[in-house]
C-alpha positions as CSV (number, residue, x, y, z in Angstrom):
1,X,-47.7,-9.4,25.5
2,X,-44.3,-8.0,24.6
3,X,-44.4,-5.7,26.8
4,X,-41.6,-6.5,30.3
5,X,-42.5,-5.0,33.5
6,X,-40.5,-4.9,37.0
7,X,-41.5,-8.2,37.8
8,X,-40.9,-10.0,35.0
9,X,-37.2,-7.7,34.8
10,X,-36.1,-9.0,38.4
11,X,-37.1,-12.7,37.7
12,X,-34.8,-12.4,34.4
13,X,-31.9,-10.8,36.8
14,X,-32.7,-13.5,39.6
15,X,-32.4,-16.8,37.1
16,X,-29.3,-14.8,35.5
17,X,-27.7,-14.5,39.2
18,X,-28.8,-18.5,40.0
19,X,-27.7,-19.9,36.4
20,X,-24.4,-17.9,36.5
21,X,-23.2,-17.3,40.0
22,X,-21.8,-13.7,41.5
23,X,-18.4,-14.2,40.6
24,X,-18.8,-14.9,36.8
25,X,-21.4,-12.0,36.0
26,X,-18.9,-9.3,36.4
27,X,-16.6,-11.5,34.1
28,X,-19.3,-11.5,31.4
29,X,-19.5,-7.8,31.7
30,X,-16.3,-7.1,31.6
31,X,-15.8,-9.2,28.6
32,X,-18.4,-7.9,27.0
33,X,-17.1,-4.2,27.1
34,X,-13.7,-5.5,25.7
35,X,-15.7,-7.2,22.8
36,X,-17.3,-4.0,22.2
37,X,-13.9,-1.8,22.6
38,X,-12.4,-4.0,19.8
39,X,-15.0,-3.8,17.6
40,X,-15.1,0.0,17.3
41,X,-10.9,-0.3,17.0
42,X,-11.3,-2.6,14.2
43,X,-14.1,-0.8,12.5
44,X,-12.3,2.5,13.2
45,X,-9.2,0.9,11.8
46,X,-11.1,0.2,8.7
47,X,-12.7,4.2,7.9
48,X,-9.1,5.4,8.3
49,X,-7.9,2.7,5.9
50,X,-10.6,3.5,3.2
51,X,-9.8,7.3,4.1
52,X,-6.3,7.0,3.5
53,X,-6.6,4.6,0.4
54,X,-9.1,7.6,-1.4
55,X,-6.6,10.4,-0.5
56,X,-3.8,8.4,-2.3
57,X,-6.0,7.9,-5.5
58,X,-7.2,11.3,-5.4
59,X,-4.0,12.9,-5.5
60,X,-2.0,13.4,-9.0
61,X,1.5,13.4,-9.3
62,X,3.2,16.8,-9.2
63,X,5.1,16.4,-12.3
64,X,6.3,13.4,-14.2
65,X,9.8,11.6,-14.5
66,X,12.2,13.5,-16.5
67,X,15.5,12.1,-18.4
68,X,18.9,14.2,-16.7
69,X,22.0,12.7,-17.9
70,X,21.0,9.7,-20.0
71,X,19.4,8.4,-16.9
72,X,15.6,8.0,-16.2
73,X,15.0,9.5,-13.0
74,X,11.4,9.6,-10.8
75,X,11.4,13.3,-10.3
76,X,8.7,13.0,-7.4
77,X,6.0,10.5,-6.9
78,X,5.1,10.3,-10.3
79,X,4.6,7.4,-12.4
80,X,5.7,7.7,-15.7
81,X,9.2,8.2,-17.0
82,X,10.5,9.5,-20.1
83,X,11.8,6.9,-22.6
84,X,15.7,8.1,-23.8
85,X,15.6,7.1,-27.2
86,X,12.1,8.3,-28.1
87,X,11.0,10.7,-25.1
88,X,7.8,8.9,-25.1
89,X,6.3,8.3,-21.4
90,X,6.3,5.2,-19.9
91,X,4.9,3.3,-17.2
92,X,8.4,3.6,-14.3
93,X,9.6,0.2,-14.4
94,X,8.6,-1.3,-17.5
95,X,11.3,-3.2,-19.5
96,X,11.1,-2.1,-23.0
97,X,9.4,1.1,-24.2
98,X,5.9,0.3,-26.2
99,X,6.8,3.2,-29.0
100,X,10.1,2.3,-30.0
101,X,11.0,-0.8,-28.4
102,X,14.0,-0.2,-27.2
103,X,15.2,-1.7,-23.5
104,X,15.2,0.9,-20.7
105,X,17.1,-1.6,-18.3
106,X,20.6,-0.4,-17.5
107,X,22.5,-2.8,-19.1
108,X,25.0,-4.2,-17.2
109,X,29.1,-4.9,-18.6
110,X,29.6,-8.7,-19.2
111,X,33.5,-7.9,-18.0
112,X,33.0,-5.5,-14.6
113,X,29.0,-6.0,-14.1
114,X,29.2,-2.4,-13.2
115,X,25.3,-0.9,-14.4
116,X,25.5,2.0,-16.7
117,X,23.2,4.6,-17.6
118,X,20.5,3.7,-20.3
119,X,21.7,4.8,-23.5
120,X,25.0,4.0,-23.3
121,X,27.3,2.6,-25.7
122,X,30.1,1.9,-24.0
123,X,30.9,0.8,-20.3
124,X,31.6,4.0,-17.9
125,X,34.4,1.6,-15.9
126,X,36.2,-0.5,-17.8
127,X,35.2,0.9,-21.7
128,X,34.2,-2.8,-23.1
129,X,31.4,-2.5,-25.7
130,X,27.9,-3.0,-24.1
131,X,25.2,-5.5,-25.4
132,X,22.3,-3.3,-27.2
């Protein structure tokens, strides 16, 4: 029991061949071999996603953000920045900086809307006095 010999094999084949036809058996097949083509793709897909996604946590930033000409810059990839007033690092993009609370949005002038460096007393335009 369990066990399939030639016999039993070629009555398997011969019901498949009745039950299904000539035509649609190579169909099956072929559909089959498609099903198992996108399965290694997708799973293949996956690896090189999990791959990629541990390279990127792996690696460090070279060197973080520095502050050249009143201005916080991303020097490379990295992700803090330096805050103006204090020097502290911050996360890059965060509002207000968590040591001295100061804003490190580039305020805008109310009369021009021209952005100006953070820091900044004065618009670099039009000279109107900027919010603080």
């Amino acid at each position: 029991m369990g066990n399939l010999g030639v016999p039993e094999i070629l009555i398997i084949v011969l019901l498949v061949l009745v039950f299904f036809g000539a035509k649609k058996i190579p169909e099956m097949a072929q559909g089959l071999g498609k099903g198992i083509r996108e399965f290694r793709k997708a799973t293949r897909e996956v690896q090189d996603d999990i791959e990629s996604a541990t390279k990127i946590t792996t690696e460090r930033p070279q060197q973080p953000a520095k502050v050249v000409a009143g201005k916080l810059t991303d020097a490379s990839t990295g992700v803090l920045v330096s805050c103006y007033f204090c020097n502290a690092d911050v996360m890059q993009g965060a509002k207000f900086c968590p040591s001295c609370g100061k804003s490190l949005v580039p305020p805008k002038c109310s009369a021009c809307s021209t952005e100006n460096p953070v820091g900044s007393k004065f618009c670099k335009e039009c000279g109107t006095k900027l919010p603080e």
